[in-house]
VEXDO-173596 format. One record per atom (N, C-alpha, C, CB): residue number from 0; x, y, z; residue in one letter. Coordinates in nm, 3 decimals. Atoms other than C-alpha are relative to their C-alpha. Glycine has a CB too. Layout:
BEGIN
- NUM  X  Y  Z  A
...
//
This chain:
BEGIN
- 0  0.070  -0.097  -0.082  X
- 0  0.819  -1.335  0.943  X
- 0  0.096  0.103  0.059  X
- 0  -0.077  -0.070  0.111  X
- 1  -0.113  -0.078  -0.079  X
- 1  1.173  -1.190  1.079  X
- 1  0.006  0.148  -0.083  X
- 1  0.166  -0.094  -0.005  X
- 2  -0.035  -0.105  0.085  X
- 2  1.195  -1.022  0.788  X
- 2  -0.123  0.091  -0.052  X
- 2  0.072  -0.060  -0.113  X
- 3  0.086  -0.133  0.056  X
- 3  0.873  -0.828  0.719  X
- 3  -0.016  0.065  0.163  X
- 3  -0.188  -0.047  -0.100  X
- 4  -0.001  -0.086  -0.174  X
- 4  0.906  -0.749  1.124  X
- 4  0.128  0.155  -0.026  X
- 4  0.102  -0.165  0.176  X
- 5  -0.093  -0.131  0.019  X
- 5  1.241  -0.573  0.997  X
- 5  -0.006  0.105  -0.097  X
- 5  0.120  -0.035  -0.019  X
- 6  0.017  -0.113  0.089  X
- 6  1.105  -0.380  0.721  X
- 6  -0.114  0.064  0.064  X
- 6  -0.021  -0.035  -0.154  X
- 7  0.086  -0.038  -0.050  X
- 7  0.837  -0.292  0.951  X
- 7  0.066  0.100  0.042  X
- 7  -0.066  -0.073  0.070  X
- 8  -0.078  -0.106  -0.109  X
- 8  1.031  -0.109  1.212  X
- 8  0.099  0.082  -0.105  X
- 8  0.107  -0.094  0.141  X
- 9  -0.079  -0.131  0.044  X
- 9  1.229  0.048  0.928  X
- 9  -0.100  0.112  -0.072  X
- 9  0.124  -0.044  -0.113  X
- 10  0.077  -0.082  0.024  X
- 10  0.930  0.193  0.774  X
- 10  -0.074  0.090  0.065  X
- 10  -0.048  -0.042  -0.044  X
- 11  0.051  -0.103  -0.070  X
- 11  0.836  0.370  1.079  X
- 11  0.114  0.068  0.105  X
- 11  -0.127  -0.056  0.071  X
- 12  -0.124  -0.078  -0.012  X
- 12  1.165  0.501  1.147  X
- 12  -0.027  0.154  -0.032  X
- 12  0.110  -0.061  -0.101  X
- 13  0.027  -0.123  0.008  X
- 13  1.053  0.821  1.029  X
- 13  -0.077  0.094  0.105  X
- 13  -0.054  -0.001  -0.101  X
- 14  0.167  -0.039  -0.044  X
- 14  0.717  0.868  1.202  X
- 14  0.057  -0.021  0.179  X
- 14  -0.172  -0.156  -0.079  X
- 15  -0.049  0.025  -0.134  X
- 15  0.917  0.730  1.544  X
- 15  0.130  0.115  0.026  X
- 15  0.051  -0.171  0.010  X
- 16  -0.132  -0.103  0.014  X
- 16  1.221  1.008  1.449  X
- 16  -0.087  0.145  0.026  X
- 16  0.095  -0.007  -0.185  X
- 17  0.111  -0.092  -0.007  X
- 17  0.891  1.281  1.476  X
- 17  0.048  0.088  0.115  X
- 17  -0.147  -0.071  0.025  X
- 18  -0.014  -0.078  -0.123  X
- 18  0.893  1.376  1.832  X
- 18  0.127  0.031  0.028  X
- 18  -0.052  -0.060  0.111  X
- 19  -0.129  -0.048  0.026  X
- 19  1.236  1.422  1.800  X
- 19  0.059  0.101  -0.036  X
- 19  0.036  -0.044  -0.054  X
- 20  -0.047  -0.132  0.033  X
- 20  1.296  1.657  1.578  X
- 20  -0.094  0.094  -0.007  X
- 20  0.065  0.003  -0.114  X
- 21  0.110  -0.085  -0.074  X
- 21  0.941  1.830  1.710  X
- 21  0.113  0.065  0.107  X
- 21  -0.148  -0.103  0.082  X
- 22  -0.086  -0.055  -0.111  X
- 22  1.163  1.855  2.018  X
- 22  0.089  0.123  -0.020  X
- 22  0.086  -0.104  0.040  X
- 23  -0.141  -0.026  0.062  X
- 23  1.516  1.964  1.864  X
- 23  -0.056  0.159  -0.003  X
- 23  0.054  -0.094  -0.173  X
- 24  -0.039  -0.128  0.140  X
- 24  1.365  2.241  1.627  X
- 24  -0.113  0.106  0.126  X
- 24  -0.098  -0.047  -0.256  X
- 25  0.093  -0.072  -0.110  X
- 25  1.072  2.366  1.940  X
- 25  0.097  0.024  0.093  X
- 25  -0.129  -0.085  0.066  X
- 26  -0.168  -0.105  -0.071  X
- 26  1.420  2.397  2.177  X
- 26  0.063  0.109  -0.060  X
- 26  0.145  -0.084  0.005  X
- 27  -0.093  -0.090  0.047  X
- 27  1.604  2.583  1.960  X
- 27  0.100  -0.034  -0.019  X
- 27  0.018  0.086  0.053  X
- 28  -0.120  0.090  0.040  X
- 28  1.856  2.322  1.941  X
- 28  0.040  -0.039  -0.167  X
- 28  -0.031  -0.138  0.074  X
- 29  0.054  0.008  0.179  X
- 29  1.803  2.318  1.540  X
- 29  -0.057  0.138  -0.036  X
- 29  -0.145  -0.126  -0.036  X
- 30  0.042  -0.077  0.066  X
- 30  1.796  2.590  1.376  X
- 30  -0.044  0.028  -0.140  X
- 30  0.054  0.046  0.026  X
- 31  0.041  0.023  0.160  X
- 31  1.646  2.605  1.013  X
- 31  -0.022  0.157  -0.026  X
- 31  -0.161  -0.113  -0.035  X
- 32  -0.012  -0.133  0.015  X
- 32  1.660  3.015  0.995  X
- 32  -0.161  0.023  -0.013  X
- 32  0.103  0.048  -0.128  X
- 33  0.175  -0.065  0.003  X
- 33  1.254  3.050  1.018  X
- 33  -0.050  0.042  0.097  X
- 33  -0.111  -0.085  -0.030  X
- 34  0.122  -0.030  -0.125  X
- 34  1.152  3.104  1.380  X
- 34  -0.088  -0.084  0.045  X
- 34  -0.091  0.093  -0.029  X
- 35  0.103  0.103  0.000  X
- 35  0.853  3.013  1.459  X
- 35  -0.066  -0.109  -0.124  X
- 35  -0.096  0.075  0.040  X
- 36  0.043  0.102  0.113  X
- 36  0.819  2.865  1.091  X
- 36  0.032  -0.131  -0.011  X
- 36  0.039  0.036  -0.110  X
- 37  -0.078  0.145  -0.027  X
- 37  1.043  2.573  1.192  X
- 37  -0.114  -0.045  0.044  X
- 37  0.136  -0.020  0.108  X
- 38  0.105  0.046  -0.050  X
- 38  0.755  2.468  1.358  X
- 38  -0.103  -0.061  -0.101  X
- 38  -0.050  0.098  0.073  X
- 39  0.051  0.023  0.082  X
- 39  0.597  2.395  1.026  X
- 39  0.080  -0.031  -0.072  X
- 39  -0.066  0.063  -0.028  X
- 40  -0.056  0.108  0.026  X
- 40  0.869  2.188  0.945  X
- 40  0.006  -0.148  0.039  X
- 40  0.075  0.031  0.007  X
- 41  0.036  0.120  -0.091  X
- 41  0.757  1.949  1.206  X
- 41  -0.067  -0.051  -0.047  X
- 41  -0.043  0.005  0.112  X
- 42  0.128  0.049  0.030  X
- 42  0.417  1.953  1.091  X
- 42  0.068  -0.075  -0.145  X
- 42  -0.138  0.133  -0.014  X
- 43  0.010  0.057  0.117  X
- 43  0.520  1.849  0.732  X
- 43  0.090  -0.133  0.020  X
- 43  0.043  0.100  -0.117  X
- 44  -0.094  0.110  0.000  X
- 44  0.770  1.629  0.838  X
- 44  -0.095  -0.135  0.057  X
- 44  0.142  0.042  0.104  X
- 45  0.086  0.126  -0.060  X
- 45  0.519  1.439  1.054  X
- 45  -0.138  -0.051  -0.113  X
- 45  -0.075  0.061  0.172  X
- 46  0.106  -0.001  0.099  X
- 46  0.261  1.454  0.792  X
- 46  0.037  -0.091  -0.155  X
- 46  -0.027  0.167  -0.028  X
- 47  -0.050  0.090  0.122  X
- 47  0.523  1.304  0.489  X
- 47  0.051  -0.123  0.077  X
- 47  0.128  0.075  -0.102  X
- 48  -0.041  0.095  -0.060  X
- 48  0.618  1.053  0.768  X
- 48  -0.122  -0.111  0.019  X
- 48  0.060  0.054  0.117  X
- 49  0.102  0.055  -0.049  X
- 49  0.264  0.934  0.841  X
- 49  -0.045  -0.046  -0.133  X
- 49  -0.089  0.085  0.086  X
- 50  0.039  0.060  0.133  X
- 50  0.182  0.894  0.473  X
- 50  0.121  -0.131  -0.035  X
- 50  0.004  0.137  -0.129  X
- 51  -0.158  0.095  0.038  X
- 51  0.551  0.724  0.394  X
- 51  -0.036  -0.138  0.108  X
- 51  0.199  0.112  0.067  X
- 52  -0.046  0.128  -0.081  X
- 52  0.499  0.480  0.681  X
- 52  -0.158  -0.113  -0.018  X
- 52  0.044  0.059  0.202  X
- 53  0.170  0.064  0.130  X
- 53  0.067  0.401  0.523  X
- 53  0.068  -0.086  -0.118  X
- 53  -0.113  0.179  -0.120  X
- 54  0.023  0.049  0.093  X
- 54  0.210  0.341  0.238  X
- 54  0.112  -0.107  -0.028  X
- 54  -0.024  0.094  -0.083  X
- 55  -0.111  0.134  -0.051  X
- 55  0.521  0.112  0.345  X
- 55  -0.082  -0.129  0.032  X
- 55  0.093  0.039  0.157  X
- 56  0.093  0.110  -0.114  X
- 56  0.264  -0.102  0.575  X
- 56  -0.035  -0.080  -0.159  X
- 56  -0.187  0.090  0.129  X
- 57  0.055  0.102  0.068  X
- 57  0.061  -0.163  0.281  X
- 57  0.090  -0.042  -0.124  X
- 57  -0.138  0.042  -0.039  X
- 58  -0.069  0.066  0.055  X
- 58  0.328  -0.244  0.048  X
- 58  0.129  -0.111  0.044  X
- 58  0.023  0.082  -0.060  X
- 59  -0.033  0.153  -0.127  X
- 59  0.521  -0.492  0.313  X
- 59  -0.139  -0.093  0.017  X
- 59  0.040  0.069  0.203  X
- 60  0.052  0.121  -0.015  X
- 60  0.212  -0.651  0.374  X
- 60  -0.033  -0.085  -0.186  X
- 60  -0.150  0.035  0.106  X
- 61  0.024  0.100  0.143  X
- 61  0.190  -0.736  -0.031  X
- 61  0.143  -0.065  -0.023  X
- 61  -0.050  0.101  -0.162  X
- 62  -0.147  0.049  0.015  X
- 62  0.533  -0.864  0.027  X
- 62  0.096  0.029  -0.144  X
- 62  -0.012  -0.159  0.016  X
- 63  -0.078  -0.059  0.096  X
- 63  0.734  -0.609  -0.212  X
- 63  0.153  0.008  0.057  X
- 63  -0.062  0.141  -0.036  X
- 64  -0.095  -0.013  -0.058  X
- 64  1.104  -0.614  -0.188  X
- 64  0.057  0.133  0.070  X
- 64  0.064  -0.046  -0.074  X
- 65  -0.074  -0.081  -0.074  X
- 65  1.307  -0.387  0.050  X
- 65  -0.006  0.185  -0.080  X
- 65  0.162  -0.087  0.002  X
- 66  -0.020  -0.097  0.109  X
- 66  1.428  -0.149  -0.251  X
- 66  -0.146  0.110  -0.090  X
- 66  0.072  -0.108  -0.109  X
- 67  0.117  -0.076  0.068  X
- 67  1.097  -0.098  -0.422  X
- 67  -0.090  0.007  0.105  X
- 67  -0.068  -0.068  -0.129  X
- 68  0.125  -0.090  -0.062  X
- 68  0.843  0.012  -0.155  X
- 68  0.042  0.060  0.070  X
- 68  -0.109  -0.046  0.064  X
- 69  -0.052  -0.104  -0.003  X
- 69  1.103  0.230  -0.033  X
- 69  -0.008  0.112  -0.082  X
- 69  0.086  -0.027  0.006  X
- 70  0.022  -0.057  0.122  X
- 70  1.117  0.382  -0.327  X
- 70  -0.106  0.070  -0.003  X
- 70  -0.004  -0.081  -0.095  X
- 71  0.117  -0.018  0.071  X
- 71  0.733  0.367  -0.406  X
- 71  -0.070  0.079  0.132  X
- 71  -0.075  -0.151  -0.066  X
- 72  0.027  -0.108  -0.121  X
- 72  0.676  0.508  -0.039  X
- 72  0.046  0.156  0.032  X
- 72  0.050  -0.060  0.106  X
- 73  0.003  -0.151  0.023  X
- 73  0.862  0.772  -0.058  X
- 73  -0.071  0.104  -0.121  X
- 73  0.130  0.023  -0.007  X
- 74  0.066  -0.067  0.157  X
- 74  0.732  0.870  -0.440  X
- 74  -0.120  0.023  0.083  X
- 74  -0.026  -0.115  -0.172  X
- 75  0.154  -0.068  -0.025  X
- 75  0.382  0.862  -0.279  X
- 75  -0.030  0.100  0.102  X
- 75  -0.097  -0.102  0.038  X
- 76  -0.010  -0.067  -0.118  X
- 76  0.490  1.024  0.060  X
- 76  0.024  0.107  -0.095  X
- 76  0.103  -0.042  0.121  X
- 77  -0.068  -0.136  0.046  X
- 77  0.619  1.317  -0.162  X
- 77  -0.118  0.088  -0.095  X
- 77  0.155  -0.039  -0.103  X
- 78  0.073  -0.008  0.094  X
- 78  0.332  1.302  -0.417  X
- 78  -0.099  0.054  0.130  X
- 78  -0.024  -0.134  -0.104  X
- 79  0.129  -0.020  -0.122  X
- 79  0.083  1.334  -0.110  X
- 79  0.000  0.161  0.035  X
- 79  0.037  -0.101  0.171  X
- 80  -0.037  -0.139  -0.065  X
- 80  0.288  1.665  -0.017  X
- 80  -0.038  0.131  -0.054  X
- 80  0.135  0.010  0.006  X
- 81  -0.007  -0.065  0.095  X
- 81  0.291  1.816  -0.325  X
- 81  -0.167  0.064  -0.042  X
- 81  0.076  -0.092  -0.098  X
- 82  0.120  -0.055  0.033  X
- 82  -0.079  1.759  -0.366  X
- 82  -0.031  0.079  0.110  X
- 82  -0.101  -0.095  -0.033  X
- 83  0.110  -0.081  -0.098  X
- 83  -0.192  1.880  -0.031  X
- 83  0.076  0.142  0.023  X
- 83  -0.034  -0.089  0.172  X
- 84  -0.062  -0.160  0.006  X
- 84  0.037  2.204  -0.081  X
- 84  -0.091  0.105  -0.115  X
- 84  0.187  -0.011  -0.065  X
- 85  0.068  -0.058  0.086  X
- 85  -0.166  2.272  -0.400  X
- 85  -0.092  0.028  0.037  X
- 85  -0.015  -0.044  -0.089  X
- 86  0.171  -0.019  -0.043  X
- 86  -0.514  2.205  -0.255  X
- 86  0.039  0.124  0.155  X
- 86  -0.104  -0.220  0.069  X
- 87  0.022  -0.094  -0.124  X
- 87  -0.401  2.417  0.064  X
- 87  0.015  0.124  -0.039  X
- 87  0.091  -0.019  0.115  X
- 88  -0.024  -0.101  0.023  X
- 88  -0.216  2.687  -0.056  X
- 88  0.009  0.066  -0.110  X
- 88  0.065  0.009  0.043  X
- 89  0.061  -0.061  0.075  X
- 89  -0.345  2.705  -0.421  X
- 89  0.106  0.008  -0.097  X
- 89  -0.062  0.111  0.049  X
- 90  -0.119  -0.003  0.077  X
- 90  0.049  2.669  -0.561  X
- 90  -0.002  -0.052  -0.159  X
- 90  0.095  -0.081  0.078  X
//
């Protein structure tokens, strides 16, 4: 149980790193050369974080090793991005 507690908390390492760099890049402490577009680096970041850490959960609870639903979380966190960039902005 120790151990799907610790792949827990690493799979939402991202999604808990959020308000963070919301903060950082809304100070001005981070600059990413966009302006106000940084601001829509947040959003996506929180958005591939919230999928990545869905699709961690449910591959920890099928008890997959460490390596592969890292992996298969990020592939889908990225896949998720890709689609909802198409369906939004038609790319």
């Amino acid at each position: 149980m120790n151990k799907k507690l610790a792949h827990l908390l690493l799979a939402l390492i991202p999604l808990l790193l959020t308000p963070l760099l919301s903060f950082v890049l809304f100070e001005g402490l981070l600059n990413l050369g966009g302006g106000e577009k940084d601001i829509i680096w947040a959003i996506v970041w929180a958005v591939w974080s919230l999928t990545f850490a869905i699709s961690a959960l449910v591959l920890i609870w099928r008890n997959w090793a460490l390596k592969r639903w890292v992996w298969r979380s990020a592939m889908v966190a990225t896949g998720g991005m890709l689609m909802l960039s198409v369906l939004v902005f038609g790319v």
